[in-house]
N, C-alpha and C positions, 0 to 999 in steps of 0.2 A: 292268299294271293301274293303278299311279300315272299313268302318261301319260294313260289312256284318264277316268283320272276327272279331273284336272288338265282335257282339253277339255272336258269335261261342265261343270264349272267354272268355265268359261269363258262354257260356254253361255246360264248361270241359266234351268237346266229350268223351275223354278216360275212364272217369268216367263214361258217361252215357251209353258206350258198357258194363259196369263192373255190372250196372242194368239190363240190359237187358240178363245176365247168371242169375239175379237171378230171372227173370222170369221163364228160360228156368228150372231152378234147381226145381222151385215150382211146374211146370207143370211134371219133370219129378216123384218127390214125389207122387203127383197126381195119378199117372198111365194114367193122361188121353189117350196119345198116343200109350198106348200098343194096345188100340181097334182101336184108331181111327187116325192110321198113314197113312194108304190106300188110303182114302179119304180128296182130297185136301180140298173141303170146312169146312170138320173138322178142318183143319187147322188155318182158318180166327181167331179163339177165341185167337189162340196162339198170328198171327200176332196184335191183339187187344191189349191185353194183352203188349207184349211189346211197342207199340206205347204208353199206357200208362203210362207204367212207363220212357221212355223216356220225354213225357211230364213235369210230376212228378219231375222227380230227376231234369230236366231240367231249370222247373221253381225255383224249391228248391235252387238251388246254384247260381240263377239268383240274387233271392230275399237277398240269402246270403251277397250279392255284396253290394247290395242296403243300407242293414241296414251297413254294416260294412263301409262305402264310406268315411267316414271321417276319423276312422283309417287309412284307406288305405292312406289319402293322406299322412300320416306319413309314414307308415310302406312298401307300397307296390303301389309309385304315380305311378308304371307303366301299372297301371290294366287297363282296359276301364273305368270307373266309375272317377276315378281320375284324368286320363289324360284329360279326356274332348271329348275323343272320342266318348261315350255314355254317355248320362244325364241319372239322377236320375228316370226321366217321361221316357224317352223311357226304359228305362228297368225293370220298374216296371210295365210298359205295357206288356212287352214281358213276365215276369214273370207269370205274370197273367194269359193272356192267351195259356200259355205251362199248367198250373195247371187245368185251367176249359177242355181245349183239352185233358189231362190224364184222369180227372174225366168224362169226356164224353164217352170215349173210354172202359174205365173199366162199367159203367155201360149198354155198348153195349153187354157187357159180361153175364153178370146177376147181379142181386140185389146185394149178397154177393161182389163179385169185386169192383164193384161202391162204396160200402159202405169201404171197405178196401182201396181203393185210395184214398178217402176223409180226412180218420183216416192217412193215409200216408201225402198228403199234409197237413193237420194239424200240422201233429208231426216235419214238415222239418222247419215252418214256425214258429212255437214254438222256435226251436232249434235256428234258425236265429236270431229271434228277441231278447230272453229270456234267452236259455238252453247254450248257448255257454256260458254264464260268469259263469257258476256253475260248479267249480273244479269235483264234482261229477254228477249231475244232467245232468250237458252238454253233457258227452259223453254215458252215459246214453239214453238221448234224442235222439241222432244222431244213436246210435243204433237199436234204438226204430224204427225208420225211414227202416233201412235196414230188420230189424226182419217182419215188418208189409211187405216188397215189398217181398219176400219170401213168406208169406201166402196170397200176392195178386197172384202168382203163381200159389201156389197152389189151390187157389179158384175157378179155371177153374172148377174145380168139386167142389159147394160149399159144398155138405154135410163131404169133407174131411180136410175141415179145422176144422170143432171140433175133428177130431180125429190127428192130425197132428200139431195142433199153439202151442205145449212144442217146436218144432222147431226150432221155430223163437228166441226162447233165445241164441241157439248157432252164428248168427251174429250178436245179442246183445252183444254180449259178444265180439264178435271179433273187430266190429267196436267201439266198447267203447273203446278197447284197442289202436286201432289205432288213434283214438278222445284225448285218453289222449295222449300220444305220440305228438302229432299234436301240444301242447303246447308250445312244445321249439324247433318248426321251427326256427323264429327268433331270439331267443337271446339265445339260447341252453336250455335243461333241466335236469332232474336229473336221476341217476342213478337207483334211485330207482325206479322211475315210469318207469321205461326199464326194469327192473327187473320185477315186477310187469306184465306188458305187457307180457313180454318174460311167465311169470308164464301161463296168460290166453290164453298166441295163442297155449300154449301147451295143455290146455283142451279143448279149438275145437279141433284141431287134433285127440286127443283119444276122444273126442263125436263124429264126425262123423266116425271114426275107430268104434266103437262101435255100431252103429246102421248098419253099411257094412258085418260088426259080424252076428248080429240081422238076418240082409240079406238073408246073404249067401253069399256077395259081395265081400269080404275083398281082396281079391286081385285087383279086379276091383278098388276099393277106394284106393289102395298103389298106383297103375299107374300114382294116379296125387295128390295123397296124399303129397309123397316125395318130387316132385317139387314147391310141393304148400310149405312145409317145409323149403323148399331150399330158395326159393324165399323172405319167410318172416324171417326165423332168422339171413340170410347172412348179411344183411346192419342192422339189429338191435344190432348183436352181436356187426358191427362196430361201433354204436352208445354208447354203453353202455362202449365201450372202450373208447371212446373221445365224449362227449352227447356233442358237436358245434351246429350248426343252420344245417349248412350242410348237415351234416352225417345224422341230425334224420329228414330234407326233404325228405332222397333219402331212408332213413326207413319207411317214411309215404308215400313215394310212390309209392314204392314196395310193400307196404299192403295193398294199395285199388288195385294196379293193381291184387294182389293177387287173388283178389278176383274171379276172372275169373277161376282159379286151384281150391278154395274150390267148385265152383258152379259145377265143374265138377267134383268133386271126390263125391260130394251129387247127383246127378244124377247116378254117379256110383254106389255107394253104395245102390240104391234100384234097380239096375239094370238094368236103362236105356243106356246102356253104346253108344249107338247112338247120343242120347242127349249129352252126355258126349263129347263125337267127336267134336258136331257142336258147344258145349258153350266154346272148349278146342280152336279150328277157329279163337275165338273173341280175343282170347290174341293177336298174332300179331297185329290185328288192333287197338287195346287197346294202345301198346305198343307205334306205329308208332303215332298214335293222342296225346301221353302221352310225345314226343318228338316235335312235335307242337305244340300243346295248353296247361299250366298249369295243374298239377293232384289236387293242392291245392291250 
């Protein structure tokens, strides 16, 4: 039972419900379900689709573990990795094969998927091994990562991701923000990179407010706009007032949790406000896994 929760651990479940909105959010851009709600086996792609990226994100933060294992015995010996609860080999095992299970899954979908998964694991594994040590490059990387699962989303219908991958910049942009941020978990960071942040979580807001515009949506996108608002400047603003380890933890963890309120305010805003409902669902269980298992 310790081993089995030790991978779970590993996994950071709360995180991998926070991927799984951004399938929902890509598919709702898509339009695929305006035609094909009715029909359960049209469904199967969706369920495809997120198994993938649970895979995906799954192995991603596996591998995370893995390359970082010796820090940890410094910074964080209570991880599985450290402790000795999980070896080095079994989780680069598990890693593995959560990455090849995603990349499988997606190209049960179609070509375009499959090929966006692979571009996904790539850029998680990059970020792991490489992009985390580049003040810039790093949370760049890691957004890269969320930007690309977004148009794995959307690729349920592949001919709409050329008209739709400008997209994928707006969770670049947000998870970069929360990537820099993520820096002075430990030993605290600076106010200016709060600032900074604070600056960029304010232009996703008005980008996805502006494509709700675009819509027709814009009410529909305030619904969880605000919350999603709420949710991420509340503990940033506390950080930026006292930037401690503490304060900008419970800031980086309320921004990935966040991310379940932007996924549903972009569903909202093209109008799927159904979608919206069911990816709005995930936050409780985001929240309650984000209370057992690590967000970071």
């Amino acid at each position: 039972m310790k081993k089995t929760t030790g991978y779970l651990r590993l996994m950071r479940p709360a995180n991998i419900v926070t991927s799984v909105a951004d399938i929902l959010a890509g598919v709702a851009i898509s339009g695929y379900l305006i035609f094909n709600l009715n029909a359960i086996p049209n469904l199967f792609p969706v369920l495809l689709l997120c198994l993938s990226t649970i895979g995906l994100y799954g192995g991603g933060v596996v591998f995370n573990d893995v390359f970082d294992a010796d820090l940890d015995m410094v910074e964080r010996p209570e991880r599985p990795i450290p402790s000795g609860l999980i070896t080095k080999t079994e989780a680069t095992r598990l890693a593995s094969l959560l990455i090849a299970f995603g990349i499988i899954c997606a190209f049960l979908v179609n070509i375009t998927s499959g090929i966006l998964a692979f571009f996904v694991a790539a850029a998680a594994i990059v970020y792991d091994r490489f992009g985390k040590h580049h003040s810039f490059l790093g949370p760049l990387n890691m957004g890269l990562c969320r930007g690309l699962n977004l148009l794995l989303g959307i690729s349920i219908l592949p001919f709409e991701v050329q008209y739709c991958w400008f997209l994928a910049v707006v969770p670049i942009i947000y998870i970069a923000s929360i990537t820099m941020i993520s820096r002075g978990e430990v030993h605290g960071g600076s106010k200016a990179t709060l600032y900074t942040a604070s600056f960029l979580y304010a232009i996703v807001i008005v980008s996805i407010l502006y494509f709700s515009f675009v819509k027709g949506n814009q009410l529909f996108a305030l619904i969880f706009l605000v919350p999603f608002a709420w949710m991420i400047f509340t503990p940033l603003l506390a950080a930026i007032k006292e930037p401690v380890g503490k304060n900008i933890g419970k800031a980086v963890k309320s921004g990935v949790l966040a991310l379940i309120l932007m996924n549903a305010a972009w569903a909202a805003a093209f109008g799927a406000w159904y979608i919206a409902l069911l990816i709005v669902i995930l936050l409780p269980i985001s929240l309650k896994l984000g209370r057992l298992f690590a967000v970071t």
